[in-house]
C-alpha positions in Angstrom: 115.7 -7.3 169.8 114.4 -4.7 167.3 110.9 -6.0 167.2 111.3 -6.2 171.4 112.1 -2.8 171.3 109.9 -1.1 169.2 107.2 -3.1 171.9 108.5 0.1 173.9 108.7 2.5 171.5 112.4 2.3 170.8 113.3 2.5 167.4 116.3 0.9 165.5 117.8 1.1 161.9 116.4 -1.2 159.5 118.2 -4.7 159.2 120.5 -4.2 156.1 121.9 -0.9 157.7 122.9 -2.5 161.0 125.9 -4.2 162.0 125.7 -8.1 163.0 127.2 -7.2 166.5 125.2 -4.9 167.8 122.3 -3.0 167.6 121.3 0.8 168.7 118.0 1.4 170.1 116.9 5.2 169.7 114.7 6.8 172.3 111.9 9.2 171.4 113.7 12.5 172.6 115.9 12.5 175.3 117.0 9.3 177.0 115.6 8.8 180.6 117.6 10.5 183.5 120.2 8.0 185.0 119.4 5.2 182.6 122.8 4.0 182.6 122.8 3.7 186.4 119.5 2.5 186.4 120.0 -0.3 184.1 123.2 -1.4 186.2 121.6 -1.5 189.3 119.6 -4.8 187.4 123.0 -5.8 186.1 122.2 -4.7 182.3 125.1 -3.4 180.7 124.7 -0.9 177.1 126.4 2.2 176.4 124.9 5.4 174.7 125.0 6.8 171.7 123.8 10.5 171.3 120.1 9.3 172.1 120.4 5.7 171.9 121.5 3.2 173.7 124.0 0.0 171.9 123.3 -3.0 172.8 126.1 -5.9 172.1 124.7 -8.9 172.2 127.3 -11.9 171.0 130.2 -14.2 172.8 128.7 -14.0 176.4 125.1 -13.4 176.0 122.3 -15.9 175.8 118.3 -15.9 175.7 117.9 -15.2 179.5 120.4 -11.9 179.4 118.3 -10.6 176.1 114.8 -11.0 178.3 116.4 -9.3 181.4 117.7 -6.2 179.2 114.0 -6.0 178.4 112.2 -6.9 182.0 114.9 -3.8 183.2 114.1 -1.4 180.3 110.5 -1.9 180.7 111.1 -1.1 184.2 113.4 2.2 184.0 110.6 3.3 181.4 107.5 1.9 183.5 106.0 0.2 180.8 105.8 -3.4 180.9 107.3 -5.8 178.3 106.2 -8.7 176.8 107.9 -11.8 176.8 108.7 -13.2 173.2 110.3 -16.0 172.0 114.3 -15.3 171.5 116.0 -17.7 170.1 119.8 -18.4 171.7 122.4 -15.9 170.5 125.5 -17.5 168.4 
């Protein structure tokens, strides 16, 4: 998810400072307007942080949920991003 990110210029902290269940993706200044809305309108689900967004993925997510948080990002920030290969999420 970090490397996904960073694919659209989000950035995260480095893997030994983050926690195993989640991740927080930072956006460069402020975060788009109505990103939350936006992002639930494609059924994506995060919460923000100050200028990030957190990102839970664990119990109920798979693959497919990790590339559709992406496909949406990419399109609330109108950048496209690229598929990658995720593994499954335990």
């Amino acid at each position: 998810i970090a490397a996904r990110a960073s694919g659209l210029g989000l950035s995260s902290p480095p893997r030994e400072k983050r926690a195993p269940h989640f991740i927080g993706l930072k956006f460069p200044g402020n975060l788009p307007p109505n990103l939350l809305e936006a992002l639930a309108r494609r059924k994506v689900y995060v919460s923000i942080r100050g200028t990030s967004i957190r990102v839970t993925p664990h119990l109920y997510n798979d693959a497919r949920d990790v590339e559709r948080l992406f496909e949406a990002l990419g399109e609330v920030l109108g950048q496209r991003s690229s598929p990658s290969s995720i593994a499954p999420l335990r």
